[in-house]
N, C-alpha and C positions, 0 to 999 in steps of 0.2 A: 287429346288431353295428355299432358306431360309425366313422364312416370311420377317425376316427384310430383306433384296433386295426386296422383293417385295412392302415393305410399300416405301422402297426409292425409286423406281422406280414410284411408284405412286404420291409420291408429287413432284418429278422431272415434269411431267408428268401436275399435277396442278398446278404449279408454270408456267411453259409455255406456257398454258393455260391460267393464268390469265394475262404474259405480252401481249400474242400475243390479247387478248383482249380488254387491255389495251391501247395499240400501235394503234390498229383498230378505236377507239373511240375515241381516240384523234387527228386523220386526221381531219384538218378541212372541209373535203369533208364527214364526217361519217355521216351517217344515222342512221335510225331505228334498222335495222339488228344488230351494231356493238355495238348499244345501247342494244340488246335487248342480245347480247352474254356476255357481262360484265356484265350482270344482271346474269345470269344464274351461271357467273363464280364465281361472290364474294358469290351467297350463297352456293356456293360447297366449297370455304373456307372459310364460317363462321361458317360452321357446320349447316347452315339453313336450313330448308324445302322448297321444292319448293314451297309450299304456302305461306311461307317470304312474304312480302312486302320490296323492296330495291329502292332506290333513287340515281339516279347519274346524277352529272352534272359537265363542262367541266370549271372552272374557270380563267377568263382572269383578267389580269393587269388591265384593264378600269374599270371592272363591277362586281369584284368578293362579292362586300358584297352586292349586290343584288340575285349574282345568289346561293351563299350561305345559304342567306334566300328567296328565291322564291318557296323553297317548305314549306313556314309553312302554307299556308292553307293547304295542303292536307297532314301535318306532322300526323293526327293520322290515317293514313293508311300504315305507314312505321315504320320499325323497323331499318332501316340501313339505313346510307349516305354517297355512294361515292364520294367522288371528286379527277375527274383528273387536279390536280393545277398546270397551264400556267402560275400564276404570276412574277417567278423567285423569291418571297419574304414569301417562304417555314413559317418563324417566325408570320410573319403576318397574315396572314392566319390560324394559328394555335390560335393565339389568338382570333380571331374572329370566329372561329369553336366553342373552348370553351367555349364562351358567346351564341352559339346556341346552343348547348347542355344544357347546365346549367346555370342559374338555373330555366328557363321556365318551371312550370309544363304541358302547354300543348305542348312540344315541342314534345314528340313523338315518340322522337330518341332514341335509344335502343346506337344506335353507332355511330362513323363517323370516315372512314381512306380518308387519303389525302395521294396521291400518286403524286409525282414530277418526272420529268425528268430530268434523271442522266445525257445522252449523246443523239445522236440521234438512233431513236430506242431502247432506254434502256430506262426502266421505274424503279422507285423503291418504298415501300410505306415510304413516310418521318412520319409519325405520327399516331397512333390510339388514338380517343376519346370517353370514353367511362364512363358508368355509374358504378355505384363498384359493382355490383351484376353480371355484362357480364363477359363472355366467350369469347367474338368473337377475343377480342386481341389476346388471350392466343390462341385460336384455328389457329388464322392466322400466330403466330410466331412457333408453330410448323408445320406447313404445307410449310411454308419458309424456314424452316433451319436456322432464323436469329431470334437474339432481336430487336423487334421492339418497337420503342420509345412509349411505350401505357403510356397515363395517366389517369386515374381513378378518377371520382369527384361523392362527393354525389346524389343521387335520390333524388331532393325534392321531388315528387310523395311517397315516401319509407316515407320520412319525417313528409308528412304530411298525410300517413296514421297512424303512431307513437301517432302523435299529436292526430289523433281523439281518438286511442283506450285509451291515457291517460282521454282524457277529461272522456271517460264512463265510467273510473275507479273511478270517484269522483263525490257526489253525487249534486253537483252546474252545470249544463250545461254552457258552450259558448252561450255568444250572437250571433246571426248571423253576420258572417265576411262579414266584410264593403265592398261593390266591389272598384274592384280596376286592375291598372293596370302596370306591372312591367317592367321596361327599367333595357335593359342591356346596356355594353357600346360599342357592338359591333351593334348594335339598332342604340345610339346615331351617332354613326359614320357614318351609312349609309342615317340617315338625315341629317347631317354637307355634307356631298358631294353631297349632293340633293340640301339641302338650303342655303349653306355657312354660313348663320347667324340661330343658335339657342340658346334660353332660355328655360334654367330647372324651371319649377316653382314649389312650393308646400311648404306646410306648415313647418314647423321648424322640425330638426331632420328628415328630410326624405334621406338624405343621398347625395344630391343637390353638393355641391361641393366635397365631396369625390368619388362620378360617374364623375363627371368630371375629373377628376385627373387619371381616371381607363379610361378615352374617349385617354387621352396621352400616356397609357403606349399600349392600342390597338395601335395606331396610330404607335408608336417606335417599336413594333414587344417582349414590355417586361416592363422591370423598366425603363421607359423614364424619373428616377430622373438626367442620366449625363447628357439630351440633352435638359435642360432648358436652354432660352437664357441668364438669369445671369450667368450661370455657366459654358458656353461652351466660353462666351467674357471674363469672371474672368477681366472686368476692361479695358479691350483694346474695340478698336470701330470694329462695322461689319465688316471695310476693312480691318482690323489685323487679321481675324480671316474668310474669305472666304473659307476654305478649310476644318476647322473643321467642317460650318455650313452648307456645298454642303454633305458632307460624312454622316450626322447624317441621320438617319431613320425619323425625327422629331426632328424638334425647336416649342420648346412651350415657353408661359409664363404667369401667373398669375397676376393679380392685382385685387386691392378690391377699388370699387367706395364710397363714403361720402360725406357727404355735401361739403364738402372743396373742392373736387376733380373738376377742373376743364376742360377745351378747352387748355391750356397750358403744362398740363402734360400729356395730351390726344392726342392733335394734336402737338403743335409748339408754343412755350411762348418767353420771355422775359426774360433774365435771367443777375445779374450782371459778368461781365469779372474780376474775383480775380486777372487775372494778370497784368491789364491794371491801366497804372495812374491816379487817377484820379477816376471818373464814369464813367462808359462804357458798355450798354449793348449792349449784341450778343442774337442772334435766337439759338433755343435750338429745337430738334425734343423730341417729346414726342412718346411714346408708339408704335403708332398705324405708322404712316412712318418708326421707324424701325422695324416692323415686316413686313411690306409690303416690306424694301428693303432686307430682309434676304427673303422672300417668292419670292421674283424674281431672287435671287441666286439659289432657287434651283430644277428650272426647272422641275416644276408640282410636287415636292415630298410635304406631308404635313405640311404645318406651324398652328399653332395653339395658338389662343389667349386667355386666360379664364377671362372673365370678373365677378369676384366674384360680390354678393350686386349687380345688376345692376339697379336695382329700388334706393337706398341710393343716388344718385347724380343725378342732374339735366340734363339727357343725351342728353335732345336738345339743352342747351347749351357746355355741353362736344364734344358734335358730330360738332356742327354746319355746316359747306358746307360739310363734309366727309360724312354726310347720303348720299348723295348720289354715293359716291366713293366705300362706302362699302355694294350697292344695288347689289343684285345677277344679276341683270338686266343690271348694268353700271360694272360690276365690267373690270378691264383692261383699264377704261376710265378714263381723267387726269381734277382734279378741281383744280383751284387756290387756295390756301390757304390764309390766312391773313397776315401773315407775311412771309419775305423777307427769301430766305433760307440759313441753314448755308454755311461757305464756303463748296465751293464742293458737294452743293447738288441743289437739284431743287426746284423751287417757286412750283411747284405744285404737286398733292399727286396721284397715279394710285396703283390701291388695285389689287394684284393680283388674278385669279382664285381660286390658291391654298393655300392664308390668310385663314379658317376659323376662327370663332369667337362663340365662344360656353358662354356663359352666363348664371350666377344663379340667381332666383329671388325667395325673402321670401314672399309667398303670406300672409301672418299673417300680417307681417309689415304695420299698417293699416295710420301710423303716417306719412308718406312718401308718395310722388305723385306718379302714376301710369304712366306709361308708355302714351304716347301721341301717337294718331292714325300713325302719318304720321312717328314715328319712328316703331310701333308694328307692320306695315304692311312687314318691311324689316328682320322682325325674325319669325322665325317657334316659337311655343312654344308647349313646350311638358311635361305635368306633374306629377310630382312624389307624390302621395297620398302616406298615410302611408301606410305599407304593411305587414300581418300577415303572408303570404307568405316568406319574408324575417325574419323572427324571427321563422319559421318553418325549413328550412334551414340552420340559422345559428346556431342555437341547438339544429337537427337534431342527434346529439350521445347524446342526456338526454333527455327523454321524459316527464320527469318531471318539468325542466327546461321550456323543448319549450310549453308545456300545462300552465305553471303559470304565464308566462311573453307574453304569449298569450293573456290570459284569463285577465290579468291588461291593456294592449294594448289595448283588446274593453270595456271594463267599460271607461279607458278613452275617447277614442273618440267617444262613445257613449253619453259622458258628454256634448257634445258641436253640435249643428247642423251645422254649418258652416263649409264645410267639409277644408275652406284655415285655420282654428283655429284647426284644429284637430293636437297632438303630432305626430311626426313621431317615425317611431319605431327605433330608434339611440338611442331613451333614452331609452330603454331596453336592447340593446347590448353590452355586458360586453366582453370587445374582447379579454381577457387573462380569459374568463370564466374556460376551461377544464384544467389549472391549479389551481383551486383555491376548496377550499372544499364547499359543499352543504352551510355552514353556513357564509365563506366568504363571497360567493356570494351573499346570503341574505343581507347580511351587505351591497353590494354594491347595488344593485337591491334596495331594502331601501332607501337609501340615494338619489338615481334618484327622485323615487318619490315624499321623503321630501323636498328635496333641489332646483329639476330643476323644475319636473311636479307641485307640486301644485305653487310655485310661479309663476310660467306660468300662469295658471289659474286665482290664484290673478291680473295678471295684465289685466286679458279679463275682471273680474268684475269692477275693476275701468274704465275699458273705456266703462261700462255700459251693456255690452254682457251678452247673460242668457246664464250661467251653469247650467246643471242638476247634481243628484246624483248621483255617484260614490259610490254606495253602493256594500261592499264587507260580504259573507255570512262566519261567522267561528264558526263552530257549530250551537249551535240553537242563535248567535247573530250576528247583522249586523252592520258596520261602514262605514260610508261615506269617503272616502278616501279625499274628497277635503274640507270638514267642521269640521271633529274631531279637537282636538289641537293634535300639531305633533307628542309631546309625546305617547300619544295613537295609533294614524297611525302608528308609529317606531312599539311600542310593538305589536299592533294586524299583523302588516308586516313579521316582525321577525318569527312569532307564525305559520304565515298559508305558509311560503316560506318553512318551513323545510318539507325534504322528507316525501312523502305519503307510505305508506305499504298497501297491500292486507286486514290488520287487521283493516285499518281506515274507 
């Protein structure tokens, strides 16, 4: 017999082995045993050692972004994560595997395949996620016979050991990195389904509403930009449009709170009738009733409300009787509103289970009132510090890069002890960076500094805040990044952002 038949006899062979495994494991009667054979099977195709450490768990429709991440405590005794996914929603799941894989430095995971059921009794794997340095896809697609969907994301682990070996290349050390702690948005989402109501908080530039915006596109299973509710109504009302809005994977929508913003564009105002003779006002729904009645259209799937600014507006007058409509506590329960409702709708407002409400708040913002107990009580808050971590990651292919825009990152929020005053690192992230040459990007990296970071600054000392120095070391002389005149900041910025050499 010819080696090759024998090798294909053998992954025939593993291949049957890992469904009949498979299949074993996913009877909801399965035990230890069927657990303990799919163990055995995925590191026989991942080319593991039986000393591997491998992780599986069975994912349902109700509880999958818990049991997803139910193994991050005991993530650094594993190198692999199976899941057999029961959701029926193969996309969504995928995207909230990728947010536990990446870009957590202690996540752990070497890998993660998610395997769906094709038919009964047919298993198949829909997805590998993995880090760009693994094998394990490559080794699983040839032991299958098939291309498997692998996707490959940077190592920030890789990234940030990059980062260190830059720093010992230059003879200025890093200050010690700020602690801190990083939300994904696959994170966010598993507290939106715990708490309905959450607020991102944290200082400017921490990436606050753009994780929100990444909370929707988890949510849709991708680019949830088709299934914002402006976009999916284009101008017609909810009842014109019930069938685009029952089919979407997710209805979201945006809005930004301001002092203007009130209990009328919020709940239900006053509005003039342009077609009526005369004066003539009619009842108008604001916001929050129509995302409650699109969220009872669609039968437990997620709706989602972004309340950008949510400190900029006076939210217990915004909110007024609906605080308690939209308590996780009351939610599905009906409050009279204040005004009479339009035709065809109802005097009063019921929040469905499936409304979530995800909110951003500028903790810097010191000029503006703070949230009031009896409304802070009905939101989770959860927040986003600056992160060296993300700026290790996002310029993870230039070690040069991620070492000097690191290294300005803690001079400045070094500069200020209030850790809600501290920059977030947005203002370092240059996001068409790996197009642009060493000296561009200087140019732009520069310009943040001159233009966003120190006038930021400027406006903590007029409201009387102590800054510290921001002293930058270039050669045998030093410059205060927030005191020089700009001119000089430009030229000494320009001078120390150009690439480093072995010879420096």
């Amino acid at each position: 017999m010819s080696e090759e038949v024998v090798q294909s006899e053998s992954a025939e062979m593993q291949r049957d082995a890992f469904w009949a495994a498979a299949n074993g494991y996913a009877e909801p009667s399965s035990g230890g045993d069927s657990k303990a054979s799919l163990l055995q099977v995925v590191k026989t195709l991942g080319g593991l050692p039986s000393s591997a450490h491998v992780y599986v768990a069975k994912l349902t429709a109700a509880g999958f972004n818990n049991q997803i991440w139910q193994g991050k405590s005991i993530s650094q005794d594993n190198e692999i994560l199976v899941f057999i996914d029961q959701t029926s929603n193969p996309n969504l799941v995928h995207q909230a595997v990728r947010s536990r894989l990446n870009p957590r430095i202690d996540s752990g995971f070497e890998c993660i395949v998610i395997g769906e059921s094709r038919a009964e009794d047919d298993w198949d794997v829909h997805s590998v996620v993995e880090f760009d340095h693994s094998q394990i896809g490559a080794n699983l697609s040839a032991i299958l016979g098939s291309a498997l969907n692998v996707e490959q994301v940077p190592d920030p682990a890789v990234a940030a050991a990059s980062l260190a070996a830059a720093a010992q290349a230059v003879a200025e050390p890093l200050p010690p990195p700020i602690a801190e702690s990083d939300l994904t948005a696959a994170e966010v989402v598993e507290h939106l389904y715990e708490a309905k109501n959450v607020v991102l908080e944290g200082p400017p530039g921490t990436g606050k509403t753009r994780l929100a915006q990444q909370v929707a596109d988890v949510l849709g299973g991708g680019d949830a930009t088709p299934f914002r509710l402006e976009t999916l109504l284009d101008g017609c009302g909810v009842g014109d449009r019930i069938e685009e809005l029952r089919a979407a994977p997710v209805v979201w929508e945006i809005i930004q709170l301001h002092p203007g913003f009130g209990y009328d564009e919020f709940v239900r105002g006053l509005r003039t009738n342009p077609e009526a003779e005369g004066f003539d006002l009619q009842t108008v729904d604001g916001i929050l009733p129509q995302m409650a009645q699109v969220a009872s259209l669609r039968k437990g799937k997620p709706t989602l409300l972004i309340i950008d600014e949510i400190n900029r507006g006076n939210l217990s007058a915004i909110l007024g009787e609906t605080i308690f409509a939209i308590d996780p506590a009351h939610r599905g329960r009906e409050v009279r509103l204040q005004y009479e409702a339009p035709p065809g709708g109802k005097d009063t407002l019921s929040v469905p289970e499936n409304l979530y409400l995800l909110a951003t708040m500028n903790s810097a913002d010191r000029s503006i009132a703070m949230l009031d107990f009896a409304v802070r009580r009905r939101f989770r808050f959860l927040r986003l510090p600056p992160s060296v971590n993300a700026l290790a990651a996002f310029y993870s292919a230039s070690a040069h890069r991620a070492q000097r825009v690191s290294l300005l990152f803690q001079l400045f929020t070094a500069a200020v002890a209030d850790r809600d005053l501290q920059p977030g690192h947005s203002y370092f992230i240059v996001r068409n960076h790996s197009a642009l040459t060493d000296d561009e990007w200087a140019q732009q990296i520069t310009a943040r500094v001159v233009h966003d970071i120190r006038p930021l600054f400027d406006e903590y000392r007029e409201e009387g805040m102590q800054i510290m120095q921001s002293r930058l070391t270039i050669g045998e002389e030093a410059i205060d990044l927030l005191a020089a005149p700009a001119e000089a900041v430009r030229t000494a910025m320009l001078t120390w952002l150009k690439p480093f050499t072995e010879s420096q």
